[in-house]
C-alpha positions in Angstrom: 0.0 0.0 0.0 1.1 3.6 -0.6 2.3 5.6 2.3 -1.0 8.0 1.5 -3.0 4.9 2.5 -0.5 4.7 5.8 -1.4 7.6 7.0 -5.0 7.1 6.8 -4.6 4.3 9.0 -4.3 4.7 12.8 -1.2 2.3 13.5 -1.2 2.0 17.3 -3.5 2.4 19.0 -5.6 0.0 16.6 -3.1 -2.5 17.4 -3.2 -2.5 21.1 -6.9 -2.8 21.1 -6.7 -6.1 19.5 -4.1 -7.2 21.5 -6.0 -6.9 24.5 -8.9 -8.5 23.1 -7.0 -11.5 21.7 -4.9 -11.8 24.8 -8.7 -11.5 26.5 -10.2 -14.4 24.5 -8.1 -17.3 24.6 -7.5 -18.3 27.4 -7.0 -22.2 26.5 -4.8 -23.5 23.8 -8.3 -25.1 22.1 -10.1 -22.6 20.7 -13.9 -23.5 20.1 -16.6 -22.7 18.2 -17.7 -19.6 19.9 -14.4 -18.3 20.7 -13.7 -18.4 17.2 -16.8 -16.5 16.7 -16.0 -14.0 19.5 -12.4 -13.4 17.9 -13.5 -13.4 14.3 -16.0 -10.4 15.4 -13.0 -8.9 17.4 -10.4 -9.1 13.8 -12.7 -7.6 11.6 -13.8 -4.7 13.8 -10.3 -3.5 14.0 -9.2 -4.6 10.4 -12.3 -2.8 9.3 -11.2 0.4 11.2 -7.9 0.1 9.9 -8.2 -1.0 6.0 -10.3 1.3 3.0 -13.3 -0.9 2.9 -15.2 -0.1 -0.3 -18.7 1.5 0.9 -20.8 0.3 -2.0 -24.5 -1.7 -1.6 -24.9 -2.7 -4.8 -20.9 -4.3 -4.7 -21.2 -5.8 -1.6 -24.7 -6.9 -2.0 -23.2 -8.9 -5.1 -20.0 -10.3 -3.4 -21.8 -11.6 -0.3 -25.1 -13.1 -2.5 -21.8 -15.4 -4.7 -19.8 -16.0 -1.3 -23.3 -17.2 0.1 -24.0 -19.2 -2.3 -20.8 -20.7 -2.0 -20.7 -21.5 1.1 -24.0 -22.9 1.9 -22.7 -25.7 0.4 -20.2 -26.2 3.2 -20.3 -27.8 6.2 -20.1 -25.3 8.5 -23.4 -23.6 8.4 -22.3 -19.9 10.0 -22.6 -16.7 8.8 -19.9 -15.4 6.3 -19.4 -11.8 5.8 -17.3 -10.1 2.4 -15.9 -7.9 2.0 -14.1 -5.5 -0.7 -10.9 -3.1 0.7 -10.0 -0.8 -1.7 -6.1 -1.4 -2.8 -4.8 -2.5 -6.1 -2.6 -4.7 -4.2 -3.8 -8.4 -5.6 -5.1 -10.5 -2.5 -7.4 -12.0 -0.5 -7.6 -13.7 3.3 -9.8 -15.0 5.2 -10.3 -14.1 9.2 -11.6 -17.1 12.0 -15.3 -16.8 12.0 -16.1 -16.7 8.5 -15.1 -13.0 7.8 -13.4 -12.7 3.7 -11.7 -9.9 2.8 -10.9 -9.9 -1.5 -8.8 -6.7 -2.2 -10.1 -4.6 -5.3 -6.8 -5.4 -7.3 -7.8 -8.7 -7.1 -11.6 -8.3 -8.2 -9.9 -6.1 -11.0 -7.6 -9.0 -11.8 -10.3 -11.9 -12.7 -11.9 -12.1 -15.7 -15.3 -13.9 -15.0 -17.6 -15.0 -12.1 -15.7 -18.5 -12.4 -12.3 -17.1 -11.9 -14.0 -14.4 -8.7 -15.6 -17.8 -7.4 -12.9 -19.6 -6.9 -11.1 -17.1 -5.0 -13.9 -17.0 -2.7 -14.5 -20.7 -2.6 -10.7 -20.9 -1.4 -10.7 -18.7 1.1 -14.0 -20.1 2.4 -12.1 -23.4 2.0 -9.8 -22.0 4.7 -12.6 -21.9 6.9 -14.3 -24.3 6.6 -10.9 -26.3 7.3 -10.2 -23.9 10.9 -6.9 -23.4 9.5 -6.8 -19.6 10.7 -7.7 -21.2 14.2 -5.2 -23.9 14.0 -2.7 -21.4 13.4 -4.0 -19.5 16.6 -3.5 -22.5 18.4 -0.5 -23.7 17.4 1.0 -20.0 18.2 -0.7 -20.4 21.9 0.8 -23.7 22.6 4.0 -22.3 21.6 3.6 -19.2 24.2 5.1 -16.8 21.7 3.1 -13.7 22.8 0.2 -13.0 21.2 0.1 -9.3 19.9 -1.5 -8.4 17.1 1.9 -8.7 15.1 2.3 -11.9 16.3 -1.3 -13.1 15.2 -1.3 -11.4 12.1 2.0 -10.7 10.6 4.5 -13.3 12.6 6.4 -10.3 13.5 7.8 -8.7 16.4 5.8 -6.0 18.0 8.6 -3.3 17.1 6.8 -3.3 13.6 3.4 -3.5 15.0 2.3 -0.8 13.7 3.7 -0.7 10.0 2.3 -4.8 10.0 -1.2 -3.6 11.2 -1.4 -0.8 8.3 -0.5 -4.4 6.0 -3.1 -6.1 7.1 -4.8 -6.1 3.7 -1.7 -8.3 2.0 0.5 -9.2 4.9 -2.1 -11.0 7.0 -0.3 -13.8 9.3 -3.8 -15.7 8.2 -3.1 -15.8 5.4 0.4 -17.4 5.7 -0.7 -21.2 5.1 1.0 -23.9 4.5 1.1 -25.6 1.3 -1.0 -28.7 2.6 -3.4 -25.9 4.1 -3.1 -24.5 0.7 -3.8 -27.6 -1.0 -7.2 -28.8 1.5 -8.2 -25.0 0.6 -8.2 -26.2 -2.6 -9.7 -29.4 -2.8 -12.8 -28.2 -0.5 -13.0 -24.6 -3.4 -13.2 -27.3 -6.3 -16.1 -29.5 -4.2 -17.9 -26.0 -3.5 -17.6 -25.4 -6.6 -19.1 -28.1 -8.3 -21.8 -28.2 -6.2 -22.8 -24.8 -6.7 -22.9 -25.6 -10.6 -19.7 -22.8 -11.4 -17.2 -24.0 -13.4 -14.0 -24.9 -11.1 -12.0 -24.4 -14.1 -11.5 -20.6 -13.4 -9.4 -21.4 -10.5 -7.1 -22.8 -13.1 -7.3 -20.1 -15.4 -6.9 -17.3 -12.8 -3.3 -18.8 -11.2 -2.4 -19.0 -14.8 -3.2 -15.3 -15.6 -1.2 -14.5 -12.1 1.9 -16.5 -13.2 1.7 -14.7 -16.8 1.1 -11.7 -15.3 3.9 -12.2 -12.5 6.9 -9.9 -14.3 4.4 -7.5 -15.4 3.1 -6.2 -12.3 5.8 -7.3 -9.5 4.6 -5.0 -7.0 0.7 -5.7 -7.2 1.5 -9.7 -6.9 4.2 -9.7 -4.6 2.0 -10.2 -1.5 -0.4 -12.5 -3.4 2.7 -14.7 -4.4 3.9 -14.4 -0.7 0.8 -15.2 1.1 -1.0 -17.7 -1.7 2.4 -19.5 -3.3 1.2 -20.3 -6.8 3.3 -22.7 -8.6 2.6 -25.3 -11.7 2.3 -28.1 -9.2 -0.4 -26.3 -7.6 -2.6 -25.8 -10.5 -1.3 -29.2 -11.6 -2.8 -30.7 -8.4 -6.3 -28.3 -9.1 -6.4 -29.7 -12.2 -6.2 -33.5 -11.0 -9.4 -32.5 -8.4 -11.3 -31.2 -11.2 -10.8 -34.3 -13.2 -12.0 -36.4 -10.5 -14.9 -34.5 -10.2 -18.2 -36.8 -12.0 -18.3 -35.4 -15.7 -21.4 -33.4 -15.5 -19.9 -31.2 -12.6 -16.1 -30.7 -14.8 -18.1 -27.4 -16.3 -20.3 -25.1 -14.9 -21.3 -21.4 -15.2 -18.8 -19.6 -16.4 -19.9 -15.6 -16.8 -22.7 -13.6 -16.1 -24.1 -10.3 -16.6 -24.2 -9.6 -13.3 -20.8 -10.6 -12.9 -19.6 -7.7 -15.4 -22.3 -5.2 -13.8 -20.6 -6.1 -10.8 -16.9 -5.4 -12.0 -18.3 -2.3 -13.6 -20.2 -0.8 -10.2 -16.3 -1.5 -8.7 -14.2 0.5 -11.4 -16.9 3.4 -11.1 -16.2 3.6 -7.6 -13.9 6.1 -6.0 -9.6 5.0 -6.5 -8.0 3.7 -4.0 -5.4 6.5 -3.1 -2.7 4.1 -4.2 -3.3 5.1 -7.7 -3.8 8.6 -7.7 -0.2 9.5 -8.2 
């Protein structure tokens, strides 16, 4: 993010408000069902106070009414929330609790409602799997200290407040590892499928990232850091696809309201990041 976008943000006093609440919540290295609940409400009050969330009904109404009908076909019937922040920084994480969080870059960045989709589906994939709350628990266990650096970033608290401004890219949750990564995917391609959306665009958008890779270093850098896309990786999306039953291989690819939807975000106000 630019340093315009910096100082919009408050830095730390944000950040010690969370740390009091997380230090507050778990008090056991098992975090259940309503704790995660309780911090997932906590994360996305202060990431929502600290990030440009795009303010627009008719976008928002359309990103959660996809993500809904995504996740419905999940096992874990809670309440998912999305959200748009406005960067052009390509990303997206996903926070305990079922709160999703898709940077405008990266709505900018797909093509059709197949390739926004699967985005979603993965991130939902990480919820459905708790792998933001294993991570949670793991760093309990481990009594490292759990600031809001820690949580988020991995980092020592002396950057605190530089990590908490990152939170749109940086996000600690989002730092999976490449089996996490790969159950992320495998659960995206089921959702898919049983939504009846092609899983396909998965496959087409880690292409267009790779190809796109050199052109745009700086937009990708924290999608590359935080999502590792590789040829394996859509090698292995493409194997889950082909076990898939034939009549769920394709789906819907595009749709009108998919474009309206793209359309409603590039009408909306810049982020400041690219006003230079």
């Amino acid at each position: 993010m630019s340093n315009a976008i910096v100082r919009r943000m408050r830095g730390a006093a944000g950040v010690a408000s969370v740390v009091a609440l997380t230090a507050g919540s778990m008090a056991c290295a098992s975090i259940s069902p309503q704790q995660e609940a309780q911090l997932g409400q906590q994360y996305a009050a202060q990431i929502n106070a600290e990030l440009p969330i795009m303010n627009d009904a008719t976008a928002s109404r359309y990103l959660n009414q996809v993500g809904d009908e995504i996740a419905r076909r999940g096992g874990r019937q809670i309440g998912y929330t999305f959200y748009i922040v406005n960067t052009d920084v390509v990303n997206a994480f996903a926070v305990p609790g079922g709160y999703i969080y898709l940077n405008r870059g990266l709505i900018e960045a797909t093509d059709n409602l197949a390739e926004l989709a699967g985005v979603l589906a993965h991130e939902i994939g990480h919820v459905e799997e708790r792998h933001s709350v294993e991570q949670l628990e793991r760093a309990q266990t481990a009594n490292v200290g759990l600031t809001l650096a820690y949580v988020l970033l991995g980092r020592q608290p002396g950057t605190a407040e530089r990590a908490a401004i990152d939170l749109g890219g940086g996000l600690y949750f989002a730092n999976h590892s490449r089996a996490a990564e790969n159950e992320a995917d495998a659960v995206a391609v089921r959702l898919l499928a049983n939504s009846g959306i092609d899983p396909n665009g998965m496959v087409t958008f880690f292409e267009e990232l790779m190809s796109s890779r050199n052109r745009s270093p700086s937009q990708l850098e924290q999608w590359f850091s935080t999502h590792p896309t590789t040829q394996d990786r859509i090698d292995h999306v493409r194997s889950l696809i082909a076990q898939l039953p034939a009549s769920q291989r394709r789906g819907t690819t595009n749709t009108q309201a998919f474009q309206s939807f793209k359309q409603t975000v590039a009408r909306y106000p810049a982020p400041t990041d690219r006003r230079r």
